[in-house]
KOLTORSE-437194 format. One line per 2 residues: their letters; for each residue z, y, x of N, C-alpha, C, CB. Coordinates in nm, 4 decimals. Atoms other than C-alpha are relative to their C-alpha. Last residue first. Glycine has a CB too. Layout:
A> Z/Y/X/Z/Y/X/Z/Y/X/Z/Y/X  ...
***
This chain:
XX> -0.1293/0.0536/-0.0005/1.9204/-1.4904/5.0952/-0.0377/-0.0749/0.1537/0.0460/-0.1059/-0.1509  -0.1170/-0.0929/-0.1477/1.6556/-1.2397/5.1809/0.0992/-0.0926/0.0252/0.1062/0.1711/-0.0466
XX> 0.0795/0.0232/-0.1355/1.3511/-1.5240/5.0278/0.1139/0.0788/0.1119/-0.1840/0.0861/-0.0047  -0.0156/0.1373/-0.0747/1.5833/-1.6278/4.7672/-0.0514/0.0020/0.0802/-0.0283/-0.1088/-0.0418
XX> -0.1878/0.0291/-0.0293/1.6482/-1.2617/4.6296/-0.0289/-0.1495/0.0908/0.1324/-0.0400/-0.2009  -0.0719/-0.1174/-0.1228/1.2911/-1.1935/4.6521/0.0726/-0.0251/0.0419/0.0481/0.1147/-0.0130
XX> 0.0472/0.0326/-0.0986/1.1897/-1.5174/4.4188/0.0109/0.1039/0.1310/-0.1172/-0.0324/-0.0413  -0.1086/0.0985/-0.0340/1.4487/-1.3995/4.1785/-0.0521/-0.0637/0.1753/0.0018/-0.1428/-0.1458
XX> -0.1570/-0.0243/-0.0221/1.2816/-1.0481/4.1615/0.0902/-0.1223/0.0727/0.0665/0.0249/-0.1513  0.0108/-0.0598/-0.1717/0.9441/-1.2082/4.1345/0.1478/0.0115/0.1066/-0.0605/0.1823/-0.0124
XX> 0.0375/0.1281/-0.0478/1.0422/-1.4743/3.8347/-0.0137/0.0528/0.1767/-0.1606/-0.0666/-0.0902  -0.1642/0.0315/-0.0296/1.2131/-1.1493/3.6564/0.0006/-0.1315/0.1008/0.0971/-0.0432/-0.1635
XX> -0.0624/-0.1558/-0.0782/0.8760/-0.9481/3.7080/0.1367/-0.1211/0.0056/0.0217/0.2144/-0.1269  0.1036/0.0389/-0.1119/0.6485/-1.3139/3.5428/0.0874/0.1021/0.1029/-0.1961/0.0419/-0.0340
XX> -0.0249/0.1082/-0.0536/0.8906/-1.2811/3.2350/-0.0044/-0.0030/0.1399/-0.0707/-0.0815/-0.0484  -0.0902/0.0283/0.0065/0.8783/-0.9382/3.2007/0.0450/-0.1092/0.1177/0.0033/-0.0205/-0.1173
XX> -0.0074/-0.1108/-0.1254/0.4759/-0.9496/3.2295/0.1522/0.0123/0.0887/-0.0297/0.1635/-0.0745  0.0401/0.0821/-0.1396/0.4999/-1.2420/3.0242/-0.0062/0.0748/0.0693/-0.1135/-0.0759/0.0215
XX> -0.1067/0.1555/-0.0142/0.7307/-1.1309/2.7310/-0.0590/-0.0192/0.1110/-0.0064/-0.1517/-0.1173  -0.1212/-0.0875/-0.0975/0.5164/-0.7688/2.7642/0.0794/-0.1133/0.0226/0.1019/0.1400/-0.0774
XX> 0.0859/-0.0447/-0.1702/0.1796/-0.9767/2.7295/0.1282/0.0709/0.0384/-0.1785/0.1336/0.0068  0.0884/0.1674/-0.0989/0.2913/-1.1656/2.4202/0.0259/0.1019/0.1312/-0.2509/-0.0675/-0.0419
XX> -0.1539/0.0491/-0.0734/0.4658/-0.7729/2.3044/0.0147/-0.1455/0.0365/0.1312/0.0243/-0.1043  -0.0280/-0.0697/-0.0837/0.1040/-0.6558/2.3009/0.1362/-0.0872/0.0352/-0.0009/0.1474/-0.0409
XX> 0.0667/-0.0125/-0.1488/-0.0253/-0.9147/2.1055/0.0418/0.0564/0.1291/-0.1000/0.0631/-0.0104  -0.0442/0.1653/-0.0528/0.2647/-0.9425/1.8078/-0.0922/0.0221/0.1879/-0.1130/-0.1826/-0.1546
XX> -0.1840/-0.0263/-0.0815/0.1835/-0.5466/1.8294/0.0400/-0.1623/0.0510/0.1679/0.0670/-0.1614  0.0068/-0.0674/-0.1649/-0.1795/-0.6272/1.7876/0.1790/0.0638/0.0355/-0.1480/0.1771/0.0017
XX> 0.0410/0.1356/-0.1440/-0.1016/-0.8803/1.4885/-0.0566/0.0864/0.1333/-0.1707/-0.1394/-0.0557  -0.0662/0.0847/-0.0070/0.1114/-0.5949/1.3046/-0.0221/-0.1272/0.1136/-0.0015/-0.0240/-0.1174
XX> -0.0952/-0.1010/-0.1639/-0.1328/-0.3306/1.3740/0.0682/-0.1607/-0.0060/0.1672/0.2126/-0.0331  0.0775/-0.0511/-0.1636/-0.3999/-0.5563/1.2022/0.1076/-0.0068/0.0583/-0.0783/0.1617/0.0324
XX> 0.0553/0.1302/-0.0405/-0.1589/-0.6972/0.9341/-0.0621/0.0309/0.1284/-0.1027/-0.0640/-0.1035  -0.1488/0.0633/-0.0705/-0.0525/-0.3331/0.8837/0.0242/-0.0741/0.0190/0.0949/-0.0024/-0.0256
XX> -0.0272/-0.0548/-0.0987/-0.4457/-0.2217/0.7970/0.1587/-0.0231/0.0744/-0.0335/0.1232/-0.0384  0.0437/-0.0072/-0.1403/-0.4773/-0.4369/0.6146/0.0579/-0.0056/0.0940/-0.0477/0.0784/0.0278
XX> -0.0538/0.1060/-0.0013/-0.1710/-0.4068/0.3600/-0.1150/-0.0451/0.1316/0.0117/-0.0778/-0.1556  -0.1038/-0.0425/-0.0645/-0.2907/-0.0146/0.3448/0.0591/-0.1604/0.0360/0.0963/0.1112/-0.0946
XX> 0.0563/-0.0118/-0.1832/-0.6461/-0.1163/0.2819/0.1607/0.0117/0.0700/-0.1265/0.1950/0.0512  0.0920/0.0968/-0.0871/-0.4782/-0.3618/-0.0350/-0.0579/0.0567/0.1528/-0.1361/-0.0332/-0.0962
XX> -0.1299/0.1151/-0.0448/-0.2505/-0.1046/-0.1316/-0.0861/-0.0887/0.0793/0.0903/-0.0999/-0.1424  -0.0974/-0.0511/-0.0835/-0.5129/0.1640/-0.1949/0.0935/-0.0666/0.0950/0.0655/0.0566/-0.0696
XX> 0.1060/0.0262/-0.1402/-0.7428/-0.0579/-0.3527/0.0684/0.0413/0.0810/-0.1432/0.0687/0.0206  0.0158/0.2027/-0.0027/-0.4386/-0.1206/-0.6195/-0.0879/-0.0042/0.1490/-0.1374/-0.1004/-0.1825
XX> -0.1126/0.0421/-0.0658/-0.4068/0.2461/-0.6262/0.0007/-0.1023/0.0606/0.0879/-0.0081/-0.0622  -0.0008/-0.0660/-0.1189/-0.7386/0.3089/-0.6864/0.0787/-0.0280/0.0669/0.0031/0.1068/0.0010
XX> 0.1815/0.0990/-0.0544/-0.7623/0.0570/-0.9947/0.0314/0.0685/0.1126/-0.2067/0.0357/-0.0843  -0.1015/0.1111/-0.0235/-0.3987/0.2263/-1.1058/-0.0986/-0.0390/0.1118/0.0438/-0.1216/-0.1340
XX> -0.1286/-0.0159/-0.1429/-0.5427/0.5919/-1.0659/0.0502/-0.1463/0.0214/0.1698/0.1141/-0.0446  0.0789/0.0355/-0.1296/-0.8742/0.4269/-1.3218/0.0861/0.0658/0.1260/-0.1671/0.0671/-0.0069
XX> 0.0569/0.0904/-0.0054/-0.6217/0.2778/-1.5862/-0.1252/0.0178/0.1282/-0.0327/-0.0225/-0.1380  -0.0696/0.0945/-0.0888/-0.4482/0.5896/-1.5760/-0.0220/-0.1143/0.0694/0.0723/-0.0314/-0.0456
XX> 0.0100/-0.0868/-0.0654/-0.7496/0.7908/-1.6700/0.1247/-0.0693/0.0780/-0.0073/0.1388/-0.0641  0.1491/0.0092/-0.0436/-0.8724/0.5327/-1.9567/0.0958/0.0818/0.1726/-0.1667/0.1248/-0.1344
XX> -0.0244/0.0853/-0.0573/-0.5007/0.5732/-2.0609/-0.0915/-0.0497/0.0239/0.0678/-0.0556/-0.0330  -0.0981/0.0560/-0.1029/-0.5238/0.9005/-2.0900/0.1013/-0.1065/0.0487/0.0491/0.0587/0.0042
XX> 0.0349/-0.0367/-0.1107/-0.8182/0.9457/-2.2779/0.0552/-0.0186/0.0989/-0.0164/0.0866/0.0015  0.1235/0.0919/-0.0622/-0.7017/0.6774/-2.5490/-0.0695/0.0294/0.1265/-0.1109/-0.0023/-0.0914
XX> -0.0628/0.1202/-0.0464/-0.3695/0.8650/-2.5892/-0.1402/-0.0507/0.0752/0.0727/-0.1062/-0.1309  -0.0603/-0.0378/-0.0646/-0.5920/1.2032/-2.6565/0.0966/-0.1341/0.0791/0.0500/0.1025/-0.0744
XX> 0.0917/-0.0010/-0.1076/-0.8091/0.9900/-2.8844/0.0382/0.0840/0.1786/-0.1243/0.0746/-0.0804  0.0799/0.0648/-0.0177/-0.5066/0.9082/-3.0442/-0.1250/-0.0281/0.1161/-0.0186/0.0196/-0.0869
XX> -0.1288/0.0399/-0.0658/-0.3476/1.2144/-3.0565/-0.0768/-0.1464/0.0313/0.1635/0.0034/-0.1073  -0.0445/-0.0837/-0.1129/-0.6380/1.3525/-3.2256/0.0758/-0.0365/0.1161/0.0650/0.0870/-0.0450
XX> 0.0938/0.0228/-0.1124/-0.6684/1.0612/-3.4578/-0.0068/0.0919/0.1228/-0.1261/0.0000/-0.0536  0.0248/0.1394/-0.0536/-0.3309/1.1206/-3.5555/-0.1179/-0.0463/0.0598/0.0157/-0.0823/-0.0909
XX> -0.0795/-0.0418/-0.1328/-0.3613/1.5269/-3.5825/0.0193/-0.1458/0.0458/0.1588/0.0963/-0.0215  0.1085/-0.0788/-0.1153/-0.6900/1.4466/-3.7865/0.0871/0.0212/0.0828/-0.0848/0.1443/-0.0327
XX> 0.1061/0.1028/-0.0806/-0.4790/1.2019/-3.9966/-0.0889/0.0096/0.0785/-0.0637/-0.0568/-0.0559  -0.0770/0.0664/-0.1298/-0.1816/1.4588/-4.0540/-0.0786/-0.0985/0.0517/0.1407/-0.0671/-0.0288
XX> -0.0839/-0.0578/-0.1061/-0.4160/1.6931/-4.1822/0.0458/-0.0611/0.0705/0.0843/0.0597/-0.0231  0.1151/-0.0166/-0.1109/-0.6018/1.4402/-4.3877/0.0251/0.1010/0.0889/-0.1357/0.0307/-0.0551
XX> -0.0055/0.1556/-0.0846/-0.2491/1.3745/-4.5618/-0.1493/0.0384/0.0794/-0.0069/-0.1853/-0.1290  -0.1501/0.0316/-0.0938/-0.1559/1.7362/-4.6117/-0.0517/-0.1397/0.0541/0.1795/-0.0180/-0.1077
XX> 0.0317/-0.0650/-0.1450/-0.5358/1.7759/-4.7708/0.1083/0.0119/0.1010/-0.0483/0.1408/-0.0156  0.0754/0.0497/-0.0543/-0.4340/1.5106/-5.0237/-0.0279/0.0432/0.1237/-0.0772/-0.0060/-0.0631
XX> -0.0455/0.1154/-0.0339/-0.1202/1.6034/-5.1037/-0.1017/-0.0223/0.0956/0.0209/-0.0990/-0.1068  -0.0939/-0.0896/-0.0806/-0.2391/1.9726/-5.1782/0.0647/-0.1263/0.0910/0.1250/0.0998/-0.1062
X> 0.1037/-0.0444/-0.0908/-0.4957/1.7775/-5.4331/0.0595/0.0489/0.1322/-0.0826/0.1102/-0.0648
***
């Protein structure tokens, strides 16, 4: 009898544990899900910047450009 209630002891601390496991991987399972969305706005959002930097530094190559084209054209007008 002493057996018995030892073993439904340890099977209430197993389901216990159990449903304790089961809670917290319900609870991980919804930080991952977040995460995951997480990544995705953050991967956005650095595509954006990313293609407005490409943009900006277009317009600084030609600004550059277009300044080193003046310059030369100076020099050949004093020469």
């Amino acid at each position: 009898m002493e057996m018995i209630a030892a073993l439904e002891k340890k099977i209430e601390k197993l389901v216990g544990l159990l449903r304790a496991l089961k809670e917290e991987s319900t609870h991980l399972k919804n930080e991952n899900q977040q995460l995951k969305e997480q990544i995705v706005r953050l991967e956005d959002s650095l595509l954006k910047e990313n293609k407005q930097f490409e943009q900006k530094l277009t317009v600084t190559e030609q600004a550059v450009s277009d300044l080193l084209k003046s310059i030369d054209e100076l020099i050949e007008t004093e020469s």
